[in-house]
C-alpha positions in Angstrom: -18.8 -48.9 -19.3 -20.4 -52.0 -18.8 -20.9 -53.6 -22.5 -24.2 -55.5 -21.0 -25.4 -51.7 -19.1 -26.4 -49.4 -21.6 -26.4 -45.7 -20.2 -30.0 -44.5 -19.9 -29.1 -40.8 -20.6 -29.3 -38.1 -20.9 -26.4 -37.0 -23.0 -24.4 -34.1 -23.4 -25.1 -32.2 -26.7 -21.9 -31.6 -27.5 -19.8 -34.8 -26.5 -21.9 -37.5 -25.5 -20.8 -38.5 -22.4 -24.1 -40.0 -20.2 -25.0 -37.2 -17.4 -25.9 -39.5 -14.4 -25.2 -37.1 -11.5 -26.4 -33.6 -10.4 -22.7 -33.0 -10.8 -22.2 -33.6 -14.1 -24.8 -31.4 -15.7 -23.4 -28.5 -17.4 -24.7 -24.9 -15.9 -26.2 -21.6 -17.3 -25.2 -18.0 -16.3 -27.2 -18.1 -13.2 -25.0 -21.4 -12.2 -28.4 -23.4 -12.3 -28.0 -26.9 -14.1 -28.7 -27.0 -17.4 -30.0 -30.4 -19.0 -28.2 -30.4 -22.7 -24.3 -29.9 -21.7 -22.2 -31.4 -19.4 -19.8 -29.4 -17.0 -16.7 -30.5 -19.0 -18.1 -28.9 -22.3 -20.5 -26.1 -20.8 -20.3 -24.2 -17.9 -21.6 -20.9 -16.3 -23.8 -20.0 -19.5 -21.1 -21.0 -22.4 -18.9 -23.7 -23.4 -15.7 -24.4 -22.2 -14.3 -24.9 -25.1 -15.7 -22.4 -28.2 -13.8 -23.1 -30.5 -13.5 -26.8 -30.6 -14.2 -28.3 -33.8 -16.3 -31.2 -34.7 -13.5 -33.1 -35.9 -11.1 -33.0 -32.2 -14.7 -34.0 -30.7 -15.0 -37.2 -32.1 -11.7 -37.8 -31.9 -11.3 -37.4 -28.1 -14.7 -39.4 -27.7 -12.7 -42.2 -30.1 -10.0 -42.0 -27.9 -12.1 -42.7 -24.8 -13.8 -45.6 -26.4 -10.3 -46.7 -27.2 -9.0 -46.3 -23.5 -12.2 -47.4 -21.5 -14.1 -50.0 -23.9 -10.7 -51.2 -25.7 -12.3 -51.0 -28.7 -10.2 -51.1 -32.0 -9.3 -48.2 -33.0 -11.5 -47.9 -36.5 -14.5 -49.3 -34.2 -14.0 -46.5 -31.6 -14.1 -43.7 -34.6 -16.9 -45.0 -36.1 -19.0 -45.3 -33.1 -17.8 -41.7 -32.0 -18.2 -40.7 -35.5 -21.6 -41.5 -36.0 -22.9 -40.5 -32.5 -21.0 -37.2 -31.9 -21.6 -35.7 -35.4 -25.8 -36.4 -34.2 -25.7 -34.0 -31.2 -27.6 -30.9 -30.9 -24.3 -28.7 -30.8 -23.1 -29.8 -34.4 -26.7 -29.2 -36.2 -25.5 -26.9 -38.0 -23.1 -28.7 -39.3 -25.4 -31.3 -40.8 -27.3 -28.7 -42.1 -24.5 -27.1 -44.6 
């Protein structure tokens, strides 16, 4: 990414990658696109990966940053820290 382009969304909900093509969008049971998920985290009604925890989440979005951005690493997980933990798939998390 760009550091002078910020992505205009939407998001995944679950791992906060930017969707920016029909492609991308996650789909429900029917296969029609749904707007919350991408395809890498939801597809064909439920995620891809139930039983993911929050934890490996922001550290694979870390890692990306890391890879992509070369951010340091303590920059990357903060970043991912603070954005992943925010998404609608990890409410209830916040909540406890």
């Amino acid at each position: 990414m760009d550091r002078t382009k910020t992505p205009k969304g939407p998001f995944c909900q679950s791992c906060g990658w930017p969707l920016e093509t029909p492609r991308e969008f996650g789909t429900d049971a029917s296969g029609r696109r749904i707007n919350d998920y991408c395809v890498y985290c939801y597809h064909n009604g439920k995620f891809t990966e139930p039983d993911v925890a929050l934890e490996e989440m922001i550290a694979r979005a870390a890692d990306h940053l890391i890879k992509t951005e070369r951010m340091h690493h303590f920059q990357a997980r903060d970043i991912a820290e603070r954005s992943v933990s925010r998404l609608k798939r990890w409410e209830h998390r916040r909540a406890s």
